[in-house]
ChimeraX commands (.cxc) that place a marker at each C-alpha (Angstrom):
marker #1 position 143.47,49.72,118.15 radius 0.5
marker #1 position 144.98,47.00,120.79 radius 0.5
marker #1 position 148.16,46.84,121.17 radius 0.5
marker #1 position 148.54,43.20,119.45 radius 0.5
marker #1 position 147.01,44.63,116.47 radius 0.5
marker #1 position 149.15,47.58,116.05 radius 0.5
marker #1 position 152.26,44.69,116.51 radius 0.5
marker #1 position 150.65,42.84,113.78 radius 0.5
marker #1 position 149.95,46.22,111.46 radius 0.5
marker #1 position 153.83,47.46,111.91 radius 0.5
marker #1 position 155.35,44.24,111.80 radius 0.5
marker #1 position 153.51,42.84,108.57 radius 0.5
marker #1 position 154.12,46.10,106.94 radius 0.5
marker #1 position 158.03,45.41,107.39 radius 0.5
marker #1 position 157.87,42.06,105.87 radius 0.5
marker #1 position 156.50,43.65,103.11 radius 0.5
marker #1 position 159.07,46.35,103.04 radius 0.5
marker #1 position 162.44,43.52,103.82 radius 0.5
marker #1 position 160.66,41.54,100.93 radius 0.5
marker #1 position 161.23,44.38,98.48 radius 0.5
marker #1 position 164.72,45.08,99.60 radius 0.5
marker #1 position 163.39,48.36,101.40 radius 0.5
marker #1 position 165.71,47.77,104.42 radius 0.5
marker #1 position 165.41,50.87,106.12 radius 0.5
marker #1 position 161.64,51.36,105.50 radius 0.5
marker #1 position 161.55,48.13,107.05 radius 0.5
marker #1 position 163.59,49.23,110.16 radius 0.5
marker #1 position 161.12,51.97,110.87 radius 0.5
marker #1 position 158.19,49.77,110.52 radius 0.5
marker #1 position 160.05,47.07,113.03 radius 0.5
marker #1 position 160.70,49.69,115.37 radius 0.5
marker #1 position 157.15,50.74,115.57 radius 0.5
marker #1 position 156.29,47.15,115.96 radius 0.5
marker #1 position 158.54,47.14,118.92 radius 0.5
marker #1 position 156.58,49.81,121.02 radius 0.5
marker #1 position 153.57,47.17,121.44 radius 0.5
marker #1 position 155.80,44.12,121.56 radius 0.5
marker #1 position 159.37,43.15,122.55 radius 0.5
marker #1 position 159.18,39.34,123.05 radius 0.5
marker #1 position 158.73,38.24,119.53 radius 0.5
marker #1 position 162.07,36.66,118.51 radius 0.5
marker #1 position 161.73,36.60,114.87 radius 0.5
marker #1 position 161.16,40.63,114.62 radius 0.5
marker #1 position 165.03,40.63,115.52 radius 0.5
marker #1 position 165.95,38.34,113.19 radius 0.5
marker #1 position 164.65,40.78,110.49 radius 0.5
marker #1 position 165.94,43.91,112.03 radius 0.5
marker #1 position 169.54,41.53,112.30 radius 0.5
marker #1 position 169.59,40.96,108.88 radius 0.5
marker #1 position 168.27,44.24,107.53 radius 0.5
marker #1 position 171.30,45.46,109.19 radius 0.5
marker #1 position 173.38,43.15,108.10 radius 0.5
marker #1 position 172.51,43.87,104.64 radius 0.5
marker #1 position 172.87,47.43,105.19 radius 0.5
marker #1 position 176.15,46.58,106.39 radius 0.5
marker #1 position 175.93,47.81,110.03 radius 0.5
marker #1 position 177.23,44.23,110.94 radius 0.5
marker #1 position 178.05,45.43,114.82 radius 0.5
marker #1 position 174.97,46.71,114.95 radius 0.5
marker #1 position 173.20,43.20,113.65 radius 0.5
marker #1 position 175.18,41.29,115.89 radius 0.5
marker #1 position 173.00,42.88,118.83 radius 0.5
marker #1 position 169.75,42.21,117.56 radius 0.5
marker #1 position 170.37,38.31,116.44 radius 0.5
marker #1 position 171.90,38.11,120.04 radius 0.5
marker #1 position 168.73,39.01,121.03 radius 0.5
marker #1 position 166.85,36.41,118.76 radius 0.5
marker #1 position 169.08,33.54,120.04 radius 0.5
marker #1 position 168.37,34.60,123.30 radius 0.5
marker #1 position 164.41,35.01,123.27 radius 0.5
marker #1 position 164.16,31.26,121.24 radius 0.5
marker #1 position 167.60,28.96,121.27 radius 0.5
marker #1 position 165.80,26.55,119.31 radius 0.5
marker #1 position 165.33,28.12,115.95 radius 0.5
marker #1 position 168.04,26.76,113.69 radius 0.5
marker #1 position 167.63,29.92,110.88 radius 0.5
marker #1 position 168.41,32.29,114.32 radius 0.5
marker #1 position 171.95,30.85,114.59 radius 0.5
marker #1 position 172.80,30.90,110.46 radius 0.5
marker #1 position 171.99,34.55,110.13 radius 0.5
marker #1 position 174.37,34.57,113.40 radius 0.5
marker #1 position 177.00,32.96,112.18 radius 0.5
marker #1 position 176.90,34.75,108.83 radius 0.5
marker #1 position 177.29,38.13,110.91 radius 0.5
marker #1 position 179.99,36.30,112.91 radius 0.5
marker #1 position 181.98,35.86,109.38 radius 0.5
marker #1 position 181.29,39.65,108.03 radius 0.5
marker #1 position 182.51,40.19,111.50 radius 0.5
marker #1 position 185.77,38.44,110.32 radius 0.5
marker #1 position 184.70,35.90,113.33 radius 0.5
marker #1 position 185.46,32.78,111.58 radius 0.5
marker #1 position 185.62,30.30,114.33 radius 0.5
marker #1 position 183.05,31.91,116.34 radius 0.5
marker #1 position 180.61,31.49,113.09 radius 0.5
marker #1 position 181.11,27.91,112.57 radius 0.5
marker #1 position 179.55,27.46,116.45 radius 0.5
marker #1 position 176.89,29.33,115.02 radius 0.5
marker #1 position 176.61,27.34,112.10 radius 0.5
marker #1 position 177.26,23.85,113.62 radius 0.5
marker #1 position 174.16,24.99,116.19 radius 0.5
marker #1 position 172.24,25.61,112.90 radius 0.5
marker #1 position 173.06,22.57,111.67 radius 0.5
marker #1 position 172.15,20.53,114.72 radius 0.5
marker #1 position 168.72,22.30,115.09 radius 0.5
marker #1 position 168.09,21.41,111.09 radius 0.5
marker #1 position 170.50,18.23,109.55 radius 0.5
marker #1 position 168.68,19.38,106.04 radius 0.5
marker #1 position 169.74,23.15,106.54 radius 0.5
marker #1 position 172.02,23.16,103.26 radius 0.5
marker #1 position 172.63,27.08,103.40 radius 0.5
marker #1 position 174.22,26.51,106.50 radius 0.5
marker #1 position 176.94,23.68,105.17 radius 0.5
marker #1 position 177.58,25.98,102.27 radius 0.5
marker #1 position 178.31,28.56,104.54 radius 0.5
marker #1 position 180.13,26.89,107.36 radius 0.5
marker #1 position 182.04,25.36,104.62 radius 0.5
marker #1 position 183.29,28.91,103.83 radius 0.5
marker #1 position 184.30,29.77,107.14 radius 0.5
marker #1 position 186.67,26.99,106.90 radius 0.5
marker #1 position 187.97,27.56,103.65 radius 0.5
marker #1 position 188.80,30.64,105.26 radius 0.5
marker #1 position 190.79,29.32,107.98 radius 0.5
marker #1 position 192.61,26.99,104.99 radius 0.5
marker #1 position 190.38,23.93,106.27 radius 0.5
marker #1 position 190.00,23.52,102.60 radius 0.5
marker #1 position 189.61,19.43,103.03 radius 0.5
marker #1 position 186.81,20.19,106.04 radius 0.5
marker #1 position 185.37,23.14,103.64 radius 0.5
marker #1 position 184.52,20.76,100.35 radius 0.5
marker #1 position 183.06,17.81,102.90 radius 0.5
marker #1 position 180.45,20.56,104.09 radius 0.5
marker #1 position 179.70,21.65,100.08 radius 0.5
marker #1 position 179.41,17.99,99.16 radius 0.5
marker #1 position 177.07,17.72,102.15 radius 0.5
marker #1 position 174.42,20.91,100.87 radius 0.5
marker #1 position 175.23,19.66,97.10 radius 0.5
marker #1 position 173.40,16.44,98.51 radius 0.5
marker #1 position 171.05,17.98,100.11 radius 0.5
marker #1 position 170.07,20.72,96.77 radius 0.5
marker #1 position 171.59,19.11,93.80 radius 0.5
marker #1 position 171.08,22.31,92.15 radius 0.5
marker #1 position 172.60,24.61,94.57 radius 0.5
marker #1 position 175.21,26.45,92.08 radius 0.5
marker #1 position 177.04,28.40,94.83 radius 0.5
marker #1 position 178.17,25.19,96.42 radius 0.5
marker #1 position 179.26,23.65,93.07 radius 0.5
marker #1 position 181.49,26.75,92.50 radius 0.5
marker #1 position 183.04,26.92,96.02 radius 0.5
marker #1 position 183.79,23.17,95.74 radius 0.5
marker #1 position 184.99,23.11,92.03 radius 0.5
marker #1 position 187.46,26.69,93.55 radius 0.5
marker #1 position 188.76,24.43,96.81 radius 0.5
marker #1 position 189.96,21.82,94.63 radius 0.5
marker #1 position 191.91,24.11,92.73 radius 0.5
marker #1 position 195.74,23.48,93.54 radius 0.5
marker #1 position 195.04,19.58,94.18 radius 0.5
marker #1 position 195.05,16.20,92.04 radius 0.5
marker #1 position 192.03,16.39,90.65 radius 0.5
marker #1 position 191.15,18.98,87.69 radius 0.5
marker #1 position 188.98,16.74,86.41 radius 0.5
marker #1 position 186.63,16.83,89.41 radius 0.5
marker #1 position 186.86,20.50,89.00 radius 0.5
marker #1 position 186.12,21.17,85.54 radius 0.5
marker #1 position 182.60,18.75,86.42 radius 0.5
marker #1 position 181.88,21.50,89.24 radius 0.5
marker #1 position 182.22,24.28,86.86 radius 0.5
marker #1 position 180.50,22.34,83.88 radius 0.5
marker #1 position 177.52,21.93,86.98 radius 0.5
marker #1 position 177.52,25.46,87.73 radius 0.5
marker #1 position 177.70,27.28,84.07 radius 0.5
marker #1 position 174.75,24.34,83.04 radius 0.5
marker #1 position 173.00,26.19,86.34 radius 0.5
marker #1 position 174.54,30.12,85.39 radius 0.5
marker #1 position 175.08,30.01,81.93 radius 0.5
marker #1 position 176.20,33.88,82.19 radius 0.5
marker #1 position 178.52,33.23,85.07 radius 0.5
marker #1 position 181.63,35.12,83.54 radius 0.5
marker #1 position 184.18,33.92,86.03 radius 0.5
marker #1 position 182.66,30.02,86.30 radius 0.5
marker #1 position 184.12,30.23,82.46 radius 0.5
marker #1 position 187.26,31.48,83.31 radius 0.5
marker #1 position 188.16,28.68,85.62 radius 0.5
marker #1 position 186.93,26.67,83.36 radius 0.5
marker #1 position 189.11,28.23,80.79 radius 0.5
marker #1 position 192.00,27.78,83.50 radius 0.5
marker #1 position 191.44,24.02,84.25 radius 0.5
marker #1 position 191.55,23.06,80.87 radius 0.5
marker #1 position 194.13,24.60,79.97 radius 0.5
marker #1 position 196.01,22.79,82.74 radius 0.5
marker #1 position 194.91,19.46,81.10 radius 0.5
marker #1 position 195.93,20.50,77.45 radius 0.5
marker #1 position 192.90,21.02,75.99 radius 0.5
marker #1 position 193.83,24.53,74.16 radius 0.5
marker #1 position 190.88,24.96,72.16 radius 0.5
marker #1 position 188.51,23.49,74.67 radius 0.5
marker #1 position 189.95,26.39,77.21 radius 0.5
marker #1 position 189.83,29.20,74.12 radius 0.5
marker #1 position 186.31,28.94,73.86 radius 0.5
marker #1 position 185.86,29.43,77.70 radius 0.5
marker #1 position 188.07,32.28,77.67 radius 0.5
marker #1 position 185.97,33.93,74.33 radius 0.5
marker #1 position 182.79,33.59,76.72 radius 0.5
marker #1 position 184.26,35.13,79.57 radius 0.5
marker #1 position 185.46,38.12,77.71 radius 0.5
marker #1 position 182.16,38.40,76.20 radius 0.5
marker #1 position 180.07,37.84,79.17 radius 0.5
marker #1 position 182.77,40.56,80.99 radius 0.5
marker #1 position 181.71,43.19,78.65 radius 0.5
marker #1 position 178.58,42.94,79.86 radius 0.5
marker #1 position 179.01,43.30,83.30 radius 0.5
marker link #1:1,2 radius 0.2
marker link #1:2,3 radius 0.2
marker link #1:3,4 radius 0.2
marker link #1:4,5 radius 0.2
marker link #1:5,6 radius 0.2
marker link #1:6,7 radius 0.2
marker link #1:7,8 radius 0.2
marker link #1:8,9 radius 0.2
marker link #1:9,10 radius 0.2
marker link #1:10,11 radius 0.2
marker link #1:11,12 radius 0.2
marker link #1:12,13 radius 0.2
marker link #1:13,14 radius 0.2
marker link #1:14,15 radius 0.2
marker link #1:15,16 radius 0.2
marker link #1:16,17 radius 0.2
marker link #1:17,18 radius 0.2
marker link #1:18,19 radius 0.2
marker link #1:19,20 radius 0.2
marker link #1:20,21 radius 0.2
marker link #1:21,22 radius 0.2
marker link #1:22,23 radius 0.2
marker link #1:23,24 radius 0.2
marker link #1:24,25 radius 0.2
marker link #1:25,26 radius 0.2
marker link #1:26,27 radius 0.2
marker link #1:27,28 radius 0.2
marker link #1:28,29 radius 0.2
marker link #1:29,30 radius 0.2
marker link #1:30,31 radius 0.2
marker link #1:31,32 radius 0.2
marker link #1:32,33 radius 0.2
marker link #1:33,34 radius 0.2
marker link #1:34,35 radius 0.2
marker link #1:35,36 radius 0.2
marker link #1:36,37 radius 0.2
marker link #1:37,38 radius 0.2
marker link #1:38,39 radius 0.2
marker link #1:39,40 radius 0.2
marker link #1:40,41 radius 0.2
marker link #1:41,42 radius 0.2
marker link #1:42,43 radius 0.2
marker link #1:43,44 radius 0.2
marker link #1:44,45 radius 0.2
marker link #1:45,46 radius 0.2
marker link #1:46,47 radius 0.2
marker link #1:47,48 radius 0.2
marker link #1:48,49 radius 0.2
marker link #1:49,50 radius 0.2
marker link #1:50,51 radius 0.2
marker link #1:51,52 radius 0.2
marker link #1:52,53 radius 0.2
marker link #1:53,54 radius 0.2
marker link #1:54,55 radius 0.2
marker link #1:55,56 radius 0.2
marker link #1:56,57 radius 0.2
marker link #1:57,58 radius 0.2
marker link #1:58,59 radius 0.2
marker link #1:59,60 radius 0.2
marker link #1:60,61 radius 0.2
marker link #1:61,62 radius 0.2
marker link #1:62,63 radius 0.2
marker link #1:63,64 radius 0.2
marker link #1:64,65 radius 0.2
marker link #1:65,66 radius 0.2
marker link #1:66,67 radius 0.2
marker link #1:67,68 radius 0.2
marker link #1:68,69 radius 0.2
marker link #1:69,70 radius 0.2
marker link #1:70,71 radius 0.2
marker link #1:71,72 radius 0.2
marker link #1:72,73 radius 0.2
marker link #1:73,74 radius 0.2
marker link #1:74,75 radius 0.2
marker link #1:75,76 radius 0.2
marker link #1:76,77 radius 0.2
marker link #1:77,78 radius 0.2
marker link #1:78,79 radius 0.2
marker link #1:79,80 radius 0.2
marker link #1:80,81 radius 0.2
marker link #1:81,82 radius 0.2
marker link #1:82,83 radius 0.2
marker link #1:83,84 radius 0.2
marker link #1:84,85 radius 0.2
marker link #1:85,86 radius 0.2
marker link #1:86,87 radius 0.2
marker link #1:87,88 radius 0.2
marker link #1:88,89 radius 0.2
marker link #1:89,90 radius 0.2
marker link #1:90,91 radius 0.2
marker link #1:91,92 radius 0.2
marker link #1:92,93 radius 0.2
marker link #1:93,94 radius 0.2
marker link #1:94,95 radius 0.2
marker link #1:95,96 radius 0.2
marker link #1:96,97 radius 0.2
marker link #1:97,98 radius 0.2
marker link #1:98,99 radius 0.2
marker link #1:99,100 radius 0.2
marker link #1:100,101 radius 0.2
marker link #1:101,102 radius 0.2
marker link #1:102,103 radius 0.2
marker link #1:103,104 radius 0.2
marker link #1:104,105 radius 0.2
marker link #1:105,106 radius 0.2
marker link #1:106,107 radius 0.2
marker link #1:107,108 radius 0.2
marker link #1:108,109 radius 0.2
marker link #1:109,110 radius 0.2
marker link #1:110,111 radius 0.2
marker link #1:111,112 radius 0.2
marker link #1:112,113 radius 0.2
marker link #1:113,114 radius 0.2
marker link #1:114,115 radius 0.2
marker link #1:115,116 radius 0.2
marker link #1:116,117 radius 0.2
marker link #1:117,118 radius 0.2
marker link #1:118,119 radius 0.2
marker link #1:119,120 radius 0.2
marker link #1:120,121 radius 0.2
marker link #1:121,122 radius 0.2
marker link #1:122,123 radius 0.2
marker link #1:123,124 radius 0.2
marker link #1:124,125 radius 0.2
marker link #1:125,126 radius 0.2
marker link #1:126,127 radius 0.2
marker link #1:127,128 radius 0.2
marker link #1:128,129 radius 0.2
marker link #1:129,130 radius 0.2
marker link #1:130,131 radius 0.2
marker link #1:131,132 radius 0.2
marker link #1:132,133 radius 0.2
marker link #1:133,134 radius 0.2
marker link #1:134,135 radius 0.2
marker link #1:135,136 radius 0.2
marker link #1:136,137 radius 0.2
marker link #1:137,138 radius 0.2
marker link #1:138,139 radius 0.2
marker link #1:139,140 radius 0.2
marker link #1:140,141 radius 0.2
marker link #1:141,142 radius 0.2
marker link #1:142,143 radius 0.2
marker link #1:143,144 radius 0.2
marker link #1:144,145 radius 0.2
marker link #1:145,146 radius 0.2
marker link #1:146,147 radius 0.2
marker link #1:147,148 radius 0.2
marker link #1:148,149 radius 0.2
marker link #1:149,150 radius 0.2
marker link #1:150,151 radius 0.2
marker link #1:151,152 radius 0.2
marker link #1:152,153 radius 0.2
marker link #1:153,154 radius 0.2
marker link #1:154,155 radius 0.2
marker link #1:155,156 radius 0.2
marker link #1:156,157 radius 0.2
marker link #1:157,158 radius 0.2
marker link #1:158,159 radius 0.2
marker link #1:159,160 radius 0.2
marker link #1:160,161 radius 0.2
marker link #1:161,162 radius 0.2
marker link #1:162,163 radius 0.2
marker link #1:163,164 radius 0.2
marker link #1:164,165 radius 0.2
marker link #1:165,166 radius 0.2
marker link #1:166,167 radius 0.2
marker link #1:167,168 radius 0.2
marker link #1:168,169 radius 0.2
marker link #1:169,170 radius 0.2
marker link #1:170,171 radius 0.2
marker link #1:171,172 radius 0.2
marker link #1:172,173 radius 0.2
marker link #1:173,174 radius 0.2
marker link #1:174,175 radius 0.2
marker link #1:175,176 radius 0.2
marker link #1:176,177 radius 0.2
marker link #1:177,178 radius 0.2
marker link #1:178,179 radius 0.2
marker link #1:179,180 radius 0.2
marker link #1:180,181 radius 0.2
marker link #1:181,182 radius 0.2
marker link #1:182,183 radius 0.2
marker link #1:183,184 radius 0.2
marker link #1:184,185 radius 0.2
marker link #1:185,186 radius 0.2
marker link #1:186,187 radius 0.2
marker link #1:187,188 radius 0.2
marker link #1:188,189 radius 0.2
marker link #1:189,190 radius 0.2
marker link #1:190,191 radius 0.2
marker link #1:191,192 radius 0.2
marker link #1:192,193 radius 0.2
marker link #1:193,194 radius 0.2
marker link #1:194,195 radius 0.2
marker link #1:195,196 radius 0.2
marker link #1:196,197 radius 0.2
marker link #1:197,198 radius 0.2
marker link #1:198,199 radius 0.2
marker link #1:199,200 radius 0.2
marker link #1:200,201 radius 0.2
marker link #1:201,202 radius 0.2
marker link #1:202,203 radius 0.2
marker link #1:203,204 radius 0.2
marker link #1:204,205 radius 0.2
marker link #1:205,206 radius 0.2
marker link #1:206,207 radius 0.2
marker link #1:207,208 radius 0.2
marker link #1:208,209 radius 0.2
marker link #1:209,210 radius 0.2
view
């Protein structure tokens, strides 16, 4: 069999294994790929996030380095980057990453949600609920940037904005234990006891069955 085609046989069979959460039967498949082939950028970017998954985040680092490096034009490259760069505890570092990501792809909404968490990191809270209102535009329905929004605003004027991020992401998650919580929380806050009792109830329901 020519070389391209054993690529192509190890390679595809990896997909199929990082597709079904098979991480390491996916790195030994990638590997094998790698024998006939180490040019093709996006084999690193699956062996990066396998890793990264796996939690060998050093170890990821090296092989998305090596993505960036073989195409600097792929905006998806520099997200799964900058998302190491933040397990990595490399906040500022990440949002380069992510700001690279973004300029590559304006519509890349992951990558606002998660540059917006790098700088809700760094207490950029104001900068952090900009870059969720940006990927909420871009995927109304994107419930992870609803609740990191609604959880920024906690602490300022504005419960009310809150409680409509929370109401957005339970009407998304209706078994979201915690989104009921802070629910429970903010409306307390604005005196409405029984409203907030009834959050609380679900939580402690929806806890149990965690």
């Amino acid at each position: 069999m020519e070389k391209n085609n054993l690529f192509e046989k190890y390679y595809e069979e990896g997909v199929s294994f990082y597709n079904n959460k098979k991480y390491e039967d996916a790195l030994n498949s990638f590997y094998k790929a790698l024998e006939y082939n180490t040019n093709f950028a996006k084999i690193y970017l699956y062996i990066g996030v396998s890793k990264l998954v796996l939690g060998r985040n050093k170890e990821a680092m090296l092989e998305l380095d090596k993505a960036v490096e073989l195409n600097s034009n792929c905006a998806k490259f520099y997200f799964y980057r900058g998302v190491c760069k933040m397990a990595l505890n490399e906040k500022e570092e990440s949002i380069l990453d992510l700001d690279k990501a973004i300029e590559l792809d304006p519509n890349y909404s992951k990558a606002y949600l998660f540059r917006g968490l790098s700088k809700k990191s760094l207490n950029k809270r104001e900068e952090a609920v900009l870059d969720f209102d940006k990927a909420i535009e871009l995927n109304s329905n994107y419930s992870e940037a609803y609740y990191h929004r609604g959880f920024s605003k906690l602490g300022f004027d504005g419960n009310d904005e809150v409680m409509e991020d929370f109401d957005k992401v339970i009407e998304l998650n209706p078994d979201d234990a915690f989104a009921y919580f802070i629910r429970g929380s903010v409306k307390k806050n604005l005196n409405k006891s029984e409203e907030a009792k009834k959050d609380f109830e679900r939580y402690e329901e929806l806890k149990k069955q965690i």
